[in-house]
C-alpha positions as semicolon CSV with decimal commas, in nm:
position;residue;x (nm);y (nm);z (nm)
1;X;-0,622;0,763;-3,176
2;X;-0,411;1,026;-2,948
3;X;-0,615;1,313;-2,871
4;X;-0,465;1,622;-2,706
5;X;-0,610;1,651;-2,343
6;X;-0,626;2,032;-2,375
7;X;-0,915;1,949;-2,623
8;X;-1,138;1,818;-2,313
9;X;-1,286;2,031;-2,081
10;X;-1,125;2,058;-1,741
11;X;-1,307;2,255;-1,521
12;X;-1,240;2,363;-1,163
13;X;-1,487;2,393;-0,877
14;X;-1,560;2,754;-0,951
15;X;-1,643;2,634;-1,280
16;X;-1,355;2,797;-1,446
17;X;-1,141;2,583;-1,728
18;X;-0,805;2,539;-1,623
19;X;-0,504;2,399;-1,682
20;X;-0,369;2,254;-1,410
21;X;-0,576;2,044;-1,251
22;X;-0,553;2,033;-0,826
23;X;-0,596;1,680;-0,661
24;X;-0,679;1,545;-0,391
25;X;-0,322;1,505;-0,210
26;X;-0,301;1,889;-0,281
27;X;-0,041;1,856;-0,575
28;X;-0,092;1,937;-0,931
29;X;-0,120;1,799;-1,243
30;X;-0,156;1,943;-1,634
31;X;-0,334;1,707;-1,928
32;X;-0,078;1,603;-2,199
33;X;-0,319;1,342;-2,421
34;X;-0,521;1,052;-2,386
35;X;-0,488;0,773;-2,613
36;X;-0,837;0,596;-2,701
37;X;-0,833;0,235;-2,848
38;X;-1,094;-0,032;-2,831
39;X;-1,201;-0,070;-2,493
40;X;-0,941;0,132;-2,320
41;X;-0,885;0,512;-2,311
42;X;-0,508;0,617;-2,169
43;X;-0,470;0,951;-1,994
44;X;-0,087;1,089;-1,970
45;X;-0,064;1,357;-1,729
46;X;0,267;1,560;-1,588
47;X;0,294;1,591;-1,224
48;X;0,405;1,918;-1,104
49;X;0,722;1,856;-0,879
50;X;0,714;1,448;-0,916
51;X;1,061;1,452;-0,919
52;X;1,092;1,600;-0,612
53;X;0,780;1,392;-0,470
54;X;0,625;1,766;-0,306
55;X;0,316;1,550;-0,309
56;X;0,524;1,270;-0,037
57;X;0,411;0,982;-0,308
58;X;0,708;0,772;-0,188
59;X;0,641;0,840;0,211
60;X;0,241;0,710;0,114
61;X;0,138;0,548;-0,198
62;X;-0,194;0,570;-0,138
63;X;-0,174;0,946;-0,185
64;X;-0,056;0,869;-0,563
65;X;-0,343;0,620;-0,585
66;X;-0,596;0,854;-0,449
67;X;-0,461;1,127;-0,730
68;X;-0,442;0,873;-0,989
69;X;-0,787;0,735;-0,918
70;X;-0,944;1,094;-0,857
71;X;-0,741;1,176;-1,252
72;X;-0,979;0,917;-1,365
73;X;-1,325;0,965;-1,218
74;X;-1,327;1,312;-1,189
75;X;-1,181;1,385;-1,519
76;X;-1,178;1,111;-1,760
77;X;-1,485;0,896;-1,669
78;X;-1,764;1,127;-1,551
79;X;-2,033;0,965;-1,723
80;X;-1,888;1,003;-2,015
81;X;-1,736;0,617;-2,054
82;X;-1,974;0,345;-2,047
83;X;-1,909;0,062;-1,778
84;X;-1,637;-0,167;-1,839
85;X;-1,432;0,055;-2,023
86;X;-1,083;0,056;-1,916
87;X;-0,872;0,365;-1,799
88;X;-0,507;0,360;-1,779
89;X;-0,371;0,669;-1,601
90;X;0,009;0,773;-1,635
91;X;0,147;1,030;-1,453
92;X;0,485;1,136;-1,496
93;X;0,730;1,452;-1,459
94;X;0,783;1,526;-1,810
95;X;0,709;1,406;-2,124
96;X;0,767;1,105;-2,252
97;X;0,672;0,996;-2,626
98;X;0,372;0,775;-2,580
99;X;0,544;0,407;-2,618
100;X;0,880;0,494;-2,558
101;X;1,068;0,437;-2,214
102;X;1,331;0,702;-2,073
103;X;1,498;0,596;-1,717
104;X;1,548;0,987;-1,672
105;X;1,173;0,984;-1,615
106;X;0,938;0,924;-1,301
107;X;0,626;0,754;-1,414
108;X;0,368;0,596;-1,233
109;X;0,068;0,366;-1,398
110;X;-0,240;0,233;-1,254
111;X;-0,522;0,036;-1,431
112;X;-0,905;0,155;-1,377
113;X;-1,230;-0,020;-1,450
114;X;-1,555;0,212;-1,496
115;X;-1,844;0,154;-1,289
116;X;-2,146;0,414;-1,303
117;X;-1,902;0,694;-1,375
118;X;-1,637;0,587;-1,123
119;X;-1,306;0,434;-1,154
120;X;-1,236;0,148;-0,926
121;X;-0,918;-0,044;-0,913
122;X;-0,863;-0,315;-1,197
123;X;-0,695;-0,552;-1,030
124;X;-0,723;-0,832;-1,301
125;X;-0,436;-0,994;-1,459
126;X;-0,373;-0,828;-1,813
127;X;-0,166;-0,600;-2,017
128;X;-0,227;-0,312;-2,262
């Protein structure tokens, strides 16, 4: 099921709903849509100015983790997912059709577990 992530309701620490939503590193990011299937719930996200890495990503990946993870707890699992469920973040400059690759495109993927409303790392061996 693809769901539009403007449906969801981002809020920012003044407890305004927003659009773009600030991380950690200081860079931005808007929702595009979050794909839920059994088990697994997929949010796509643009980066604002990925391309041109304003965020240093390539200088210090853990920055992108840190955003990627941060993407998932703060605004896709907040004890809203039961544990176990599995996240899949994507990030990327501009839109992409969900399944379809385009080498013009940055896009970065990490794989979360939930744990009492927090993403940690899923650093088992499978593929969605």
């Amino acid at each position: 099921m693809l769901l539009p992530l403007a449906c969801l309701a981002f809020i920012s620490d003044s407890g305004a709903p927003e659009q773009w939503l600030r991380l950690p590193s200081g860079a931005s990011a808007i929702p595009l849509d979050l794909i839920v299937e059994e088990g697994v719930q997929r949010v796509r996200m643009i980066g604002q100015g990925l391309a041109q890495d304003v965020a240093g990503y390539q200088g210090n990946p853990d920055r992108l983790f840190t955003d990627m993870q941060d993407i998932c707890t703060r605004h896709v699992a907040s004890g809203t997912l039961s544990d176990g469920t599995s996240v899949i973040v994507t990030l990327m400059d501009k839109e992409v059709q969900f399944g379809l690759s385009d080498p013009s495109v940055i896009q970065f993927f990490e794989a979360f577990t939930v744990q009492d409303g927090i993403c940690a790392l899923d650093d088992t061996e499978w593929m969605h």
